[in-house]
N, C-alpha and C positions, 0 to 999 in steps of 0.2 A: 819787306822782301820784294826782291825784284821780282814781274811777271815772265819767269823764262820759260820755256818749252814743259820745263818740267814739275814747275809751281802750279801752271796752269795744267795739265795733265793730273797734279795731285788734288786739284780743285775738283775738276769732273770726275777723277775718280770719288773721290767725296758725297758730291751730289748720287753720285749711282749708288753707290755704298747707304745712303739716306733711305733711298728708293727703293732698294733690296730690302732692307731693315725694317720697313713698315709695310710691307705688303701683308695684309690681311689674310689670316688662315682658310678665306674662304676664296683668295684671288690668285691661288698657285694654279688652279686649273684653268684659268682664264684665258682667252687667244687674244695674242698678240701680232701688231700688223706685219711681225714678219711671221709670216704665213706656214712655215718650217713647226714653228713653238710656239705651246703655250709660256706661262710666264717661270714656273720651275722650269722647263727643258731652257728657256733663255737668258736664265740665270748661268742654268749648270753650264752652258757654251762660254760663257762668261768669263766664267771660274775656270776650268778648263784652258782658254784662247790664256789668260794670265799665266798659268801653269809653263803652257809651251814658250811663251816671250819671255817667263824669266830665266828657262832654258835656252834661249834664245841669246839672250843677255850676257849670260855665265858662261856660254860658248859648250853648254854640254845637252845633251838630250835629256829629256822628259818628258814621262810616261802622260800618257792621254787622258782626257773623262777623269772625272771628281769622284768615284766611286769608293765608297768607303775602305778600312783594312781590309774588312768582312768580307768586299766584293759587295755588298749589299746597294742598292739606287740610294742617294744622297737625299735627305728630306729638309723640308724647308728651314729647320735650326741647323741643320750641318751646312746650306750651304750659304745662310746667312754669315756664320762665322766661319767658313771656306773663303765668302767673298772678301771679308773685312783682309783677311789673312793674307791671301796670296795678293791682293790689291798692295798691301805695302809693303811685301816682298818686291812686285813688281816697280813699284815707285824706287824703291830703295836701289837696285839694281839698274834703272835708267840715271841715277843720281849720283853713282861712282863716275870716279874724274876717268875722263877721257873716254866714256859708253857710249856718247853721243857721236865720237869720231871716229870709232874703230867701225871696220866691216866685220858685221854679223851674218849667219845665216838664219834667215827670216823663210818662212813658210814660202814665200812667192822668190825666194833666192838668195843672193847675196846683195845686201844693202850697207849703207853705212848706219851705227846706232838711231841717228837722228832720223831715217828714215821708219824704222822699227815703232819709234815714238810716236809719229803719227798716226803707223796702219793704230797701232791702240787705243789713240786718242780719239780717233774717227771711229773707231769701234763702242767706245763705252758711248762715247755722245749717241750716234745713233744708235744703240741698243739700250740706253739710260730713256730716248725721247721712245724707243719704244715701250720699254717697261712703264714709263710715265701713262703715256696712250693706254694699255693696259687694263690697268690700277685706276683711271679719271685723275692724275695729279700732271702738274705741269713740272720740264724737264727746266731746272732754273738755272742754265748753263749762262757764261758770262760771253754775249755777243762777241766781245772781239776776239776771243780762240774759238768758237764757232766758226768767225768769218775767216780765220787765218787755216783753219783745216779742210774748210770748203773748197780754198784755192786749191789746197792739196789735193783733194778728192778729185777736184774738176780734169786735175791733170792726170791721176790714175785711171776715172773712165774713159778719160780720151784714149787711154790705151791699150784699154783692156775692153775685150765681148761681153758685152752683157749676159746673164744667166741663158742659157742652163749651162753656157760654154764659161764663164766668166764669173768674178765671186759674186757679181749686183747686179740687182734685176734691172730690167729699163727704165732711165733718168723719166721723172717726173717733173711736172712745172708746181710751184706753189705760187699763192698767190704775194701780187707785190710789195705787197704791206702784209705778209703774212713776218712770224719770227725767223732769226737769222739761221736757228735750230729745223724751223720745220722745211727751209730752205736745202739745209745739207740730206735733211731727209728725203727730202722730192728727187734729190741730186742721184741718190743712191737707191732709187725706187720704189717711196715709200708714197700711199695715194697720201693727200691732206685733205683730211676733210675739214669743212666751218674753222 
């Protein structure tokens, strides 16, 4: 199979999917280095952010928060199987002919599909290396769509305010030999530490 936009997108969703799936019953309350959530609340955003892109997708709105029929808070089995769920819902809907070229409306506006692929692809990766950071496991994303969404990113901070006006906090430096991962994280204002 070819590595397209959306192979590789199905990969890292994969990886995060792994990630979410072995967290420890004792490592839902855990803080993570986005500073917002611990590691359920950063899940449930997760779950959630998929929910609205495949509304995004479809071209029709949907409703916000993973919260159960009941209205009840989502627990770590719902939204372990929330995550698997709407993940390839979401893949499947980037994966219809012609998603990638039509104009959607995307949270930050009207973009073309390929552009929608991104913000998400940049979202599971740095929210996958945060849930990694987390839990102590490593984010095993494949360097060269790493390197290929950091471009992207480089050019969204450029144009956008950093927090509290803007979605990320202020760009970090990692170190030069550090991973191509912990690179887009610094990028998007995550510290790295060792």
């Amino acid at each position: 199979m070819s590595n397209t936009p959306v192979t590789a997108f199905t990969d890292i969703v994969d990886t995060v999917a792994h990630l979410v799936e072995t967290v420890a019953d004792d490592q839902w309350t855990a803080p993570t280095p986005c500073s917002e959530w611990n590691v359920q609340q950063l899940v449930d955003h997760l779950v959630t952010g998929q929910g609205v892109f495949i509304g995004v997708m479809a071209e029709q709105p949907t409703s916000e928060g993973s919260e159960q029929p009941d209205g009840t808070e989502p627990t770590p089995a719902s939204l372990k199987a929330a995550f698997r769920e709407s993940a390839g819902a979401l893949v499947a809907a980037f994966a219809q002919p012609g998603a990638l070229e039509r104009t959607v409306q995307a949270p930050i506006g009207a973009v073309p599909g390929a552009v929608a692929l991104h913000l998400q692809t940049i979202e599971h990766l740095v929210h996958g290396w945060d849930l990694a950071q987390a839990t102590g496991r490593k984010a095993l994303f494949d360097d060269t769509a790493v390197e290929r969404e950091t471009e992207f990113a480089r050019g969204l901070v450029a144009q956008l305010p950093p927090a509290p006006d803007g979605p990320f906090a202020q760009s970090r430096t990692a170190p030069a030999d550090a991973p191509a991962i912990d690179h887009l994280a610094a990028l998007l204002g995550r510290e790295i530490t060792g």
